[in-house]
N, C-alpha and C positions, 0 to 999 in steps of 0.2 A: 330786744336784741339777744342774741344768744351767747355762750361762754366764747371768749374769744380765744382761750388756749385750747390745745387735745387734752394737755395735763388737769389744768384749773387753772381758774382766774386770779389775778394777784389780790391779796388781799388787804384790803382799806380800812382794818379796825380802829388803827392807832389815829385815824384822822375823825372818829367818832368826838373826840374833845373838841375840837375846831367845831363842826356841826351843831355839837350843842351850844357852842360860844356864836354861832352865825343868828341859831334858831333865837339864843336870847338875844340878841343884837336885835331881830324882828320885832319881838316883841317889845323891847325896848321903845320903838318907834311906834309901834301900834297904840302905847299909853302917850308917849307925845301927841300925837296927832286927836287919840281922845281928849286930851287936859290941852289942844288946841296952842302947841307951845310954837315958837316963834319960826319960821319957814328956813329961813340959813340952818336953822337949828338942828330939824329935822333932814333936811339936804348933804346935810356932815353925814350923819349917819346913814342916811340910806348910802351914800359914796361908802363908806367904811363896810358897811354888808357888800358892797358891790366888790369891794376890792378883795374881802378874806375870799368872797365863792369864786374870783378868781386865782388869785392864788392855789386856793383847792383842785380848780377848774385844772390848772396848770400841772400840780403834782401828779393828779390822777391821768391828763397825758402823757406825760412821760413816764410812769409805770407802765403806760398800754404798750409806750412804741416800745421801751425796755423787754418787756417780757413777749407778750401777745405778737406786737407786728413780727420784731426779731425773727420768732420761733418762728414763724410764718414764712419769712424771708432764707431761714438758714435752712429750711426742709427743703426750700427747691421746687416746690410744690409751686404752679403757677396760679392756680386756682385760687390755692389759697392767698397769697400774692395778692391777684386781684383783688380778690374778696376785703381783704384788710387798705387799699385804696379807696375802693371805694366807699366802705364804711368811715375811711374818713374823712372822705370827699365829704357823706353828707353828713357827717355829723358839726362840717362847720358851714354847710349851705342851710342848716336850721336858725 
């Protein structure tokens, strides 16, 4: 996919600590499931990964429509209008 603003894309550094706290939550689960630990066990945490990447999921929408769709919508511009529905058409038909 390509930059979704004219200016630049918002930027997602400050959410680099969550990702690394998701990445070791993975891993965390990767040594359970080696050491073959108890099934509710593993089920908790995979729900708790599932829930931070949404919440992430969540922030980094609302930066898109804040910035990206926004600018989109306030140029006038219909194209690009379009362009920013249907990108998000299917970014939630995936």
């Amino acid at each position: 996919m390509e930059n979704c603003c004219d200016e630049k894309h918002p930027n997602y550094e400050k959410h680099i600590p969550r990702i690394n706290k998701i990445s070791g939550q993975l891993n965390g689960i990767k040594k359970m499931i080696e050491e073959q630990r108890y099934c509710p066990e593993i089920i908790t945490q995979l729900k708790a990964v599932s829930s931070a990447c949404q919440s992430l999921e969540i922030i980094m929408l609302e930066k898109h429509l804040e910035s990206c769709v926004l600018e989109a919508f306030q140029s006038k511009d219909k194209k690009a209008q379009a362009k920013k529905i249907k990108e998000l058409t299917l970014l939630y038909k995936r």
